[in-house]
LOGU-268150 format. One record per atom (N, C-alpha, C): residue in three letters; x, y, z. Coordinates in steps of 0.1 Angstrom, whole numbers, plus 2048, in hexadecimal, padded with zeros to 3 digits. Atoms other than C-alpha are relative to their C-alpha. Layout:
BEGIN
alaXYZ ...
//
This chain:
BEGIN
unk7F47F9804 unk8397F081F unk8027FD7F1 unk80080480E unk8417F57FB unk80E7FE7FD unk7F48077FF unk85B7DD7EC unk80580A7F3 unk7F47FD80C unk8797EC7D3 unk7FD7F67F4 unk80880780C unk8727CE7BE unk7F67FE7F8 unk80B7FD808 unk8507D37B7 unk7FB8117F9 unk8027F0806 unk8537F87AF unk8077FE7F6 unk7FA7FE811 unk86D7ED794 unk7F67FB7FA unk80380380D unk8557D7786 unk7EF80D7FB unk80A7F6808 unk8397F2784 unk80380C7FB unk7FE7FA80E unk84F809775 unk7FF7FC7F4 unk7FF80880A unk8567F1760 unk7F47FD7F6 unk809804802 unk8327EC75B unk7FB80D7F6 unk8047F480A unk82E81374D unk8068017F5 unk7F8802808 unk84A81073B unk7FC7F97F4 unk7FC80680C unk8457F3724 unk7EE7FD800 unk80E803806 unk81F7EF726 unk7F87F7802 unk80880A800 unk8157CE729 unk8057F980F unk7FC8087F6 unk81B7B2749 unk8057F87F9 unk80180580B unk82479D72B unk811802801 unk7F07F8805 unk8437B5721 unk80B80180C unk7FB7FD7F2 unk84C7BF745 unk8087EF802 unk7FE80B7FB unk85079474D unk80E7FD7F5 unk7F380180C unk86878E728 unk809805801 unk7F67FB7FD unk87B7A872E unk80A7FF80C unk7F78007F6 unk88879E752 unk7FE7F2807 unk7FD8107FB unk885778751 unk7F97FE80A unk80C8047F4 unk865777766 unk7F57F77F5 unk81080A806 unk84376175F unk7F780A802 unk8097FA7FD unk82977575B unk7F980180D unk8088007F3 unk81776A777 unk80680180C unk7FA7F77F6 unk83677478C unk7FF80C801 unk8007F27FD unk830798783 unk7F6805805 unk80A7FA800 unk80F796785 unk7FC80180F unk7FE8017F0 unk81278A7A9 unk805808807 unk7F67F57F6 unk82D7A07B5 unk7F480F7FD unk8057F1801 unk8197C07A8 unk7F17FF808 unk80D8017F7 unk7F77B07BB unk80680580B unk7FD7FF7F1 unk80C7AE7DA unk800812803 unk7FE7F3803 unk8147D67D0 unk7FA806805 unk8127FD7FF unk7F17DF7CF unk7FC7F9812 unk80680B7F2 unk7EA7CA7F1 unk80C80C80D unk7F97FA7F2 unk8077DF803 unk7FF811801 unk8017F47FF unk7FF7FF7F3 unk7F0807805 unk80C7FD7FD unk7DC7FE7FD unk7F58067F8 unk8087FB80E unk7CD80D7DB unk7FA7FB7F9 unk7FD809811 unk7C47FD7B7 unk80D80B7FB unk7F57F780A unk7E48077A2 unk8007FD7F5 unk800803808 unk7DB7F5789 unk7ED7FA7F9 unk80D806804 unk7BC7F1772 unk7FD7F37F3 unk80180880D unk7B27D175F unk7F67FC7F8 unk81080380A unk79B7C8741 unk80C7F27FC unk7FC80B80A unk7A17A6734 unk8117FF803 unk7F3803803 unk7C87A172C unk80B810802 unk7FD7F1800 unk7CC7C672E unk7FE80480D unk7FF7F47F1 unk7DE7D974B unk8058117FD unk7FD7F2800 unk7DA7FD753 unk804806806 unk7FD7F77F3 unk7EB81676D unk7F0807802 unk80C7F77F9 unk7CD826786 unk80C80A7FF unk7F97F17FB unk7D784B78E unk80B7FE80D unk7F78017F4 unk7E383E7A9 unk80E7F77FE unk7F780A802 unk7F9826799 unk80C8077F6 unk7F67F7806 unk80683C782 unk80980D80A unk7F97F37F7 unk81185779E unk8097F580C unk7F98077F4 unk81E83A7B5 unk8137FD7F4 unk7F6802809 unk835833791 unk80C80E801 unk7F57EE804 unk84285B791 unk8087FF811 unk7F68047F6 unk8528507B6 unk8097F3804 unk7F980B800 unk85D8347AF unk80E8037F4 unk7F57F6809 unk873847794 unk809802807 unk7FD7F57F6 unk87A85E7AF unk80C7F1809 unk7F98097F5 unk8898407C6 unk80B7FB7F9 unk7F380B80A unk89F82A7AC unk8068087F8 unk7F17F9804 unk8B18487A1 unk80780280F unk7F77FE7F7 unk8BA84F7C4 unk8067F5808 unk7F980A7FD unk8C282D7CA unk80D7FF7F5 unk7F0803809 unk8DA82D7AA unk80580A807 unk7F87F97FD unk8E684F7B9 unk80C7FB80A unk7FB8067F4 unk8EE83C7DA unk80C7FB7FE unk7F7809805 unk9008227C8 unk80B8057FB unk7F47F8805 unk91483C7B3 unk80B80680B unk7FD7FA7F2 unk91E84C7D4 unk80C7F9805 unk7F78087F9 unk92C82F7E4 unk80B7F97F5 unk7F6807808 unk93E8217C5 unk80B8127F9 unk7F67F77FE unk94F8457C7 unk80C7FF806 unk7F18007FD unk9768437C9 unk8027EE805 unk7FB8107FF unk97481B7CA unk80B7FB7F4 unk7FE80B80A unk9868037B3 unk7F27FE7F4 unk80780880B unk9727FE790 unk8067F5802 unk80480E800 unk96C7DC792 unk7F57F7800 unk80F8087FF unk9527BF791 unk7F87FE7F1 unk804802811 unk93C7B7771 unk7F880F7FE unk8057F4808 unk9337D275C unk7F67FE7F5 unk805804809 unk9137CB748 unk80080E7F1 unk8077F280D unk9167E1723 unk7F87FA7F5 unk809801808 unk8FE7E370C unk8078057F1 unk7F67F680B unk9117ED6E5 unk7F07FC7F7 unk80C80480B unk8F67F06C7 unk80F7F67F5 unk7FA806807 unk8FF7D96AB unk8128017F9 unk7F27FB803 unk9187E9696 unk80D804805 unk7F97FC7F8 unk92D7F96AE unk8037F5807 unk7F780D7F9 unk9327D46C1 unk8077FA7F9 unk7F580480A unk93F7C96A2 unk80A8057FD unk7F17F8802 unk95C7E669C unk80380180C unk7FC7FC7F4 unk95F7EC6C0 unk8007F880E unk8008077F2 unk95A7D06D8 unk80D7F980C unk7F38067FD unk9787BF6D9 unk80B809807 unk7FA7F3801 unk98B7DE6DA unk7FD80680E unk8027F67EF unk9797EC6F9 unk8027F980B unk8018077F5 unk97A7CD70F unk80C7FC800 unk7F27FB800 unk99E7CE706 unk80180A80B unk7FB7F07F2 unk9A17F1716 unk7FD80280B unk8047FD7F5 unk98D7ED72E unk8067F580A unk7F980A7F6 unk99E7CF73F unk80E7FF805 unk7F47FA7FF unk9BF7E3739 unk80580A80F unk8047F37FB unk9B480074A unk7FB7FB80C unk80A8077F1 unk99D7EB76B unk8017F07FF unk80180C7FF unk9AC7CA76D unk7F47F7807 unk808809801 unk9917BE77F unk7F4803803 unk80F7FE805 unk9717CD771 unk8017F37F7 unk807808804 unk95F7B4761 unk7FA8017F3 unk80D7F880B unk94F7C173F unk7FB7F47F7 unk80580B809 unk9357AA72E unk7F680E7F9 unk8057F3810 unk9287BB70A unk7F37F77FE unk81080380B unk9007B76FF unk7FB8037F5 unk8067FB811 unk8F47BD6DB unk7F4807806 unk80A7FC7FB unk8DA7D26E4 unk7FD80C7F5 unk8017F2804 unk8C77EB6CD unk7FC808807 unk8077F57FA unk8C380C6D7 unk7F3802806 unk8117FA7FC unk89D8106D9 unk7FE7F380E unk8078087F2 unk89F7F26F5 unk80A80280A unk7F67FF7F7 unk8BE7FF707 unk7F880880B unk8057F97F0 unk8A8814720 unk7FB7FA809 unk80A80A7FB unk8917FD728 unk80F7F680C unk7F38087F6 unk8B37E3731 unk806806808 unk7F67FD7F2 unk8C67FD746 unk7F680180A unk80A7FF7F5 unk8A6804757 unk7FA7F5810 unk80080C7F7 unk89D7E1762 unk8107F8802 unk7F48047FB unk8C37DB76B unk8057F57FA unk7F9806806 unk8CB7C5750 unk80D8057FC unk7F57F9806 unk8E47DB742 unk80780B80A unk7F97F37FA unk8FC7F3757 unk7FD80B7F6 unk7FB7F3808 unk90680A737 unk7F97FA7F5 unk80280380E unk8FD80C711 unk8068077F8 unk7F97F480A unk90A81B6F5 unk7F18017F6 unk8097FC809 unk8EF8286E1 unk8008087F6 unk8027F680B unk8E58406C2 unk7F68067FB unk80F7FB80B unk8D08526AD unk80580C7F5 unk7FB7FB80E unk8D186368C unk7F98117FF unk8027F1802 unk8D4889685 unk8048057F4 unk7FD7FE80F unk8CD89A663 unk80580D803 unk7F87F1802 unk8E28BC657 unk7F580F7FE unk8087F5802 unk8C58CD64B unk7F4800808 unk80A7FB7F9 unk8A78DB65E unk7F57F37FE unk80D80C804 unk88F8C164C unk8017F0807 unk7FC80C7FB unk89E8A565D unk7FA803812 unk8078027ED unk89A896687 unk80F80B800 unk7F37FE7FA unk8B28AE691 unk80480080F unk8008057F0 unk8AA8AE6B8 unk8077F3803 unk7FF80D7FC unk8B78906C9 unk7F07F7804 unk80E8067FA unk89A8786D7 unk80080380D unk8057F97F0 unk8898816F4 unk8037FC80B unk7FD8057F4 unk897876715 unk7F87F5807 unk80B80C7F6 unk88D855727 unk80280280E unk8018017EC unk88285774C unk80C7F8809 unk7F78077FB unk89B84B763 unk80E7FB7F6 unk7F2804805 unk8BA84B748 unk8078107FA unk7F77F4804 unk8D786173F unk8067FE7F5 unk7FC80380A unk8E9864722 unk80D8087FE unk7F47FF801 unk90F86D719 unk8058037F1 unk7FB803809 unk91A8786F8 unk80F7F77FC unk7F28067FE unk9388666E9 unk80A8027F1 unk7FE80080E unk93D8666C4 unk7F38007F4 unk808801808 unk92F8716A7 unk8037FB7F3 unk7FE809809 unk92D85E683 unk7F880A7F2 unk8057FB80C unk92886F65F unk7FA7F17FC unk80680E808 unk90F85564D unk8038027F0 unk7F480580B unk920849629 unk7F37F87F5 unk80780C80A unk90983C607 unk80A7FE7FC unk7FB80B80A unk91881F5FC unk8007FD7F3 unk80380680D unk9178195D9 unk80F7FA7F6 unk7F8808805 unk9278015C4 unk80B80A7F1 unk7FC7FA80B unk9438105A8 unk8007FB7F0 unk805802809 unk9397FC58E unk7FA80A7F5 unk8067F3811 unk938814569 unk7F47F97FE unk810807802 unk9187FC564 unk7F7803806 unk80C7FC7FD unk90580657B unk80180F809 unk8027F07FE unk90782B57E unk7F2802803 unk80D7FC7F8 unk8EB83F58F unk7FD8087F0 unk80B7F3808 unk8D185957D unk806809803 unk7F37F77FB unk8E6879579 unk7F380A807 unk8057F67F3 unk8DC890597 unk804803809 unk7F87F77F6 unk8E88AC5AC unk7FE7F180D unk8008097F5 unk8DF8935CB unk8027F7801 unk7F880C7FD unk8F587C5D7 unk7F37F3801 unk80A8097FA unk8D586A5E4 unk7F67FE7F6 unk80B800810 unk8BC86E5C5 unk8037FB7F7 unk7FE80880E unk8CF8635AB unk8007EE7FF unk80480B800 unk8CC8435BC unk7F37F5801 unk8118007F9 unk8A98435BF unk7FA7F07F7 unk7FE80D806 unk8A88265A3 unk8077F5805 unk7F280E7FB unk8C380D5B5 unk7FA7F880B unk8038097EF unk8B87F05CC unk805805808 unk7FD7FC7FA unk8B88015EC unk8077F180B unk7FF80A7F5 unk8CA7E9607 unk801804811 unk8077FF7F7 unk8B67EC625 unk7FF7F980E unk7FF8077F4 unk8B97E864E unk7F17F6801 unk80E8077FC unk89A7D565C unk7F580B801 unk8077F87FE unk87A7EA658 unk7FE801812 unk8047FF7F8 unk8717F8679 unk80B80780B unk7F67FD7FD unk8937FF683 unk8058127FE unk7F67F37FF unk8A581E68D unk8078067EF unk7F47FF810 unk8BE81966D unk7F58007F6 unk80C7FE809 unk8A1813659 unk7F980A7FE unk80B7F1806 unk88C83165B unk80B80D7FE unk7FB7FC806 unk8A9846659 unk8068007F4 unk7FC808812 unk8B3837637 unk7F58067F8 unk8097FA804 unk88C83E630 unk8008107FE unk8077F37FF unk88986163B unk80C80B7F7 unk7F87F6807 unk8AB86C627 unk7F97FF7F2 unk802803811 unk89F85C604 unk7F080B800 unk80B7F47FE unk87D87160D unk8038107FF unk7F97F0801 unk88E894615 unk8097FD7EE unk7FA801811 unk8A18865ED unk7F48007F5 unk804802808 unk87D8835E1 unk7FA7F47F9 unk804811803 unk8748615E1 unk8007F8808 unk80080B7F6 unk8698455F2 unk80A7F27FF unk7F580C800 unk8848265F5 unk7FE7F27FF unk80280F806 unk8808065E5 unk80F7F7805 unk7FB80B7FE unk8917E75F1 unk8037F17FD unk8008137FF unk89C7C45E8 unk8057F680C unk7F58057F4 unk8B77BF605 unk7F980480E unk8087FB7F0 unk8AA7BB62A unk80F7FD80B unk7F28067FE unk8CF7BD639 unk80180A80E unk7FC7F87F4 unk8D77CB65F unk810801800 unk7F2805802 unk8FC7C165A unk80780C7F7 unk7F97F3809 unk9147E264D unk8077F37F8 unk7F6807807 unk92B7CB641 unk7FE7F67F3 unk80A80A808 unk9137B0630 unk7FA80C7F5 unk8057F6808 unk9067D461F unk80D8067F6 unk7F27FC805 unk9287DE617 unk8017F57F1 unk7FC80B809 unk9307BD603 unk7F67FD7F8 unk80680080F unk90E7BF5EF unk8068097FA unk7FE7F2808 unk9157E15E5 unk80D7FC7F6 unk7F9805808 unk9367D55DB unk7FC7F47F3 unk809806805 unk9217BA5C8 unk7FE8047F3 unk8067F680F unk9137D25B3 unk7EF7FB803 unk8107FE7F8 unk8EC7CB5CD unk7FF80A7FE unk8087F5800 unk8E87EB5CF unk80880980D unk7FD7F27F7 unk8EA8085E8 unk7FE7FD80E unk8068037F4 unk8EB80B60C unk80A80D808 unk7FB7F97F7 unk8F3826626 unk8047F980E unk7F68087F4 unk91181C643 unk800809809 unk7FA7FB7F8 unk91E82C65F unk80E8027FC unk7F8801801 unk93F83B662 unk80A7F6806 unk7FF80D7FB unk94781C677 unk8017FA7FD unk7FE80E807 unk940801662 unk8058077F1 unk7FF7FD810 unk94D814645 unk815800800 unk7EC7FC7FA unk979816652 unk8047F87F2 unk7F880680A unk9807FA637 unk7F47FA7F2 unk80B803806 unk9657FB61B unk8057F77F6 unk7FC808807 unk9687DD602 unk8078077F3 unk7FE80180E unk9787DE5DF unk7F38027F8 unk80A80280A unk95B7EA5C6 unk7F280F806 unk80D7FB7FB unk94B8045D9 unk80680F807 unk7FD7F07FD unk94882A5E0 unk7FB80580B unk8067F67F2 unk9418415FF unk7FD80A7FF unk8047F2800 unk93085F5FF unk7FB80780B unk80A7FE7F6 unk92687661A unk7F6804801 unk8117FD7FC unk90387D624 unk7FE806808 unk8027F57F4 unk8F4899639 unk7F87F980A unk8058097F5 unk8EB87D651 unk80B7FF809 unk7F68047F4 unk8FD877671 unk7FB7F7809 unk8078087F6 unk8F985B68C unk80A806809 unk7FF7FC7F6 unk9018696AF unk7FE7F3809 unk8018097FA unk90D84D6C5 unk80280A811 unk8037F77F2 unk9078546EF unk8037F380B unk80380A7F6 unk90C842710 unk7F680080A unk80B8007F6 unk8ED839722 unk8007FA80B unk7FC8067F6 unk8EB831747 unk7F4806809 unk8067FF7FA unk8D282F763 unk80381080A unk8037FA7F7 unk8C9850771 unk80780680E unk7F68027F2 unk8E585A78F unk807808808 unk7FC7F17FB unk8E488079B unk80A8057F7 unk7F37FE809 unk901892790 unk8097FE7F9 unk7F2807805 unk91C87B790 unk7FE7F47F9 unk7FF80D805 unk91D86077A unk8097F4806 unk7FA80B7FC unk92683D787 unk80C7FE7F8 unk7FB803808 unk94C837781 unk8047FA7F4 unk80180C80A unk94B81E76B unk7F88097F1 unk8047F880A unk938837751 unk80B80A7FC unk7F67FA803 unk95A84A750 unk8077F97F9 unk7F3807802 unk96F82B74D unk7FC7F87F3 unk80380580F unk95881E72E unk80180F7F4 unk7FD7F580A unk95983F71E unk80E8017FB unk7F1800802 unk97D843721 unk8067F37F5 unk7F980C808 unk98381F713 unk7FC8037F6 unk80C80180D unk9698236F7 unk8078097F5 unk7F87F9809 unk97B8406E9 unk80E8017FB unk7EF804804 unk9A18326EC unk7F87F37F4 unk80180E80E unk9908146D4 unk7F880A7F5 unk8097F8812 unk97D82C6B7 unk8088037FC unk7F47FA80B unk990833699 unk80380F808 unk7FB7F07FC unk9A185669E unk7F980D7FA unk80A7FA804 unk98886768B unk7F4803807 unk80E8017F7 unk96B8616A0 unk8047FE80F unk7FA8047F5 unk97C8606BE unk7FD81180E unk8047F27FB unk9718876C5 unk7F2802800 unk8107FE7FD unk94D8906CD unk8028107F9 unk8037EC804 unk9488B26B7 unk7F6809805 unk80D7F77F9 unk9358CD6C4 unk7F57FF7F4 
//
């Protein structure tokens, strides 16, 4: 008979790649996963997996046993959604917020939410984006709040990112993105029509390479014509904020971290946008209530500006 547990972890296994990654991510030992996926293999009667050395591969058969195993643990979330239809919200609620947004908004929502479902539960995870699917997937996380960045003109990502297997997504608010630069008459830019170009000279102050925020930052100063030089390696709006005021240099915010910008420093808008969303496991039609009752709170705590999702 084939177990529910070991089909998560060999989704889990296409998903992220390694037995390695699969184990870190869900507080197993390696050699517990590697075990449970033998037994797998031992009940499904196949190989589903091929190995060289350190290196695991899905067989055909391992990969097609993965595409029903999809198939199954959305209709088990369905199930669940089903029966937690017309209940009491209550119980612990795991959310996922990306950085920024837990900082202007955490407090604020577990406020409302405890207003609104005395006895739901909500515990908040820092989580970025690019690993929030992975977490709702293997049931670390209930919900997430996620993002991603959309340019104005054609030359930019203007698509959203491509849909992850087994997750759904919710819009909720969107955010004009803002260059920072300090007002300092000293240090004036190079005169040029582009807000973005003329700073093409100014220590740029820079999220973590590799990062979401980061190659957006990149890919605007490119569509300006130039590649982006750095001294600042700062994930922190605020900590960016307070160079800029400084007289460091430059850095593109969110409208988010931008409500009370320091003494010493300018805002400009940019034909960049970050598109924030709520992501949640997979769950037929109806979304699980608790995806209503975080939306609803989420948007009684955002400033009044961002508090509307624009078409």
């Amino acid at each position: 008979m084939l177990n529910l547990h070991q089909l998560r972890l060999l989704r889990e296994l296409a998903h992220r790649g390694t037995i390695a990654a699969v184990a870190d991510a869900l507080s197993y030992s390696p050699s517990a996963v590697s075990q449970q996926l033998s037994l797998l293999e031992r009940n499904a009667g196949v190989p589903l997996l091929e190995r060289s050395g350190r290196r695991v591969a899905l067989t055909p058969a391992g990969a097609n046993l993965v595409r029903h195993a999809e198939v199954i643990l959305e209709r088990l979330e369905t199930a669940r959604t089903e029966l937690a239809e017309g209940r009491e919200v209550a119980g612990p609620l795991r959310l996922g917020i990306y950085p920024s947004a837990a900082r202007a908004l955490a407090s604020g929502l577990l406020v409302s939410l405890r207003r609104a479902y005395p006895r739901l539960e909500p515990w908040v995870w820092e989580v970025d984006p690019a690993d929030a699917p992975d977490a709702l997937r293997a049931g670390q996380l209930d919900l997430a709040l996620t993002h991603y960045y959309e340019y104005d003109h054609a030359s930019g990502d203007g698509p959203p990112p491509p849909a992850e297997p087994g997750i759904r997504s919710r819009p909720v608010f969107t955010e004009r993105m803002r260059l920072a630069t300090p007002t300092d008459p000293a240090l004036a830019p190079d005169p040029d029509e582009d807000p973005v170009r003329k700073w093409r000279h100014a220590p740029w102050i820079l999220p973590t390479p590799g990062t979401l925020c980061h190659t957006s930052v990149t890919r605007l100063c490119e569509a300006s014509g130039f590649q982006v030089g750095s001294w600042h390696r700062v994930d922190d709006y605020d900590t960016a904020l307070g160079l800029v005021a400084a007289g460091a240099g430059v850095a593109v915010v969110p409208d988010l971290s931008a409500q009370n910008p320091p003494e010493g420093t300018t805002l400009t808008p940019l034909p960049l946008r970050r598109r924030s969303e709520v992501a949640f496991r997979a769950a037929g039609p109806a979304a699980h209530p608790a995806v209503e009752a975080f939306i609803a709170a989420l948007r009684d705590t955002l400033p009044t500006e961002l508090a509307t999702e624009p078409s």
